[in-house]
N, C-alpha and C positions, 0 to 999 in steps of 0.2 A: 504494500500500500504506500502509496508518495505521500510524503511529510504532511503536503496539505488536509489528506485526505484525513488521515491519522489525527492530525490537529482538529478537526473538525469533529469526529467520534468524540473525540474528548470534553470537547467544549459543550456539544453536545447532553456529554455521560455527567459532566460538572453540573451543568443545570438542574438534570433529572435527581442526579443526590441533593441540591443543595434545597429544589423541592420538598423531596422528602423530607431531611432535617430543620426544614424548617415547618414541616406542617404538624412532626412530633413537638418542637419549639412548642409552636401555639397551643398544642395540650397541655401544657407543661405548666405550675405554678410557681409566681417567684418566693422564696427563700425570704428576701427584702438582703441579702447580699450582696447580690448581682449574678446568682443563679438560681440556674430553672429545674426546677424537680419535675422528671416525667416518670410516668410509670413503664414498669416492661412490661409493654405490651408486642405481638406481634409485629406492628408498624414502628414499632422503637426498634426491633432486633432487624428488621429488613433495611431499617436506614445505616445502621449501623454495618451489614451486611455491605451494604450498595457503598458505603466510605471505604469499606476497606478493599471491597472492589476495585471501586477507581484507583486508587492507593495503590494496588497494585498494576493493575495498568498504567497508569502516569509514570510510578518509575522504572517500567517497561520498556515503554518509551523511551524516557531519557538512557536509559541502558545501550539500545538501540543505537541511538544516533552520536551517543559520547562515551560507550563504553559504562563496565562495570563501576560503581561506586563504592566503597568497602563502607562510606559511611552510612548508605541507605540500607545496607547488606542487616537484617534482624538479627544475626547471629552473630554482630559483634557488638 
């Protein structure tokens, strides 16, 4: 897939997570800290799914086009 194309899924895949995290957001109650208590619910664990999804695709990506990163690597 050409960079463009790839950038575009992503930006794309961005939006659709940050939907979701924010539409658990709006269930969510403030604290009065400055966070938001949500419950686990189904829609909480699929946003949370769909982060580390991208997360993982994103720096797939970057892997891709710049080589491995030992800092993004989990197992260090």
């Amino acid at each position: 897939m050409e960079f463009e194309a790839e950038l575009e899924v992503l930006r794309r895949r961005a939006i659709e997570v940050d939907a979701a995290a924010r539409a658990v957001h709006l269930q969510g109650v403030s604290d009065g800290e400055g966070y938001v208590i949500v419950r686990d619910t189904q829609e909480f664990r699929d946003a949370i799914a769909g982060l580390d999804a991208f997360r993982a695709d994103l720096i797939g990506f970057v892997e891709r086009r710049l080589g491995p990163d030992p800092a993004l690597d989990p197992r260090h």
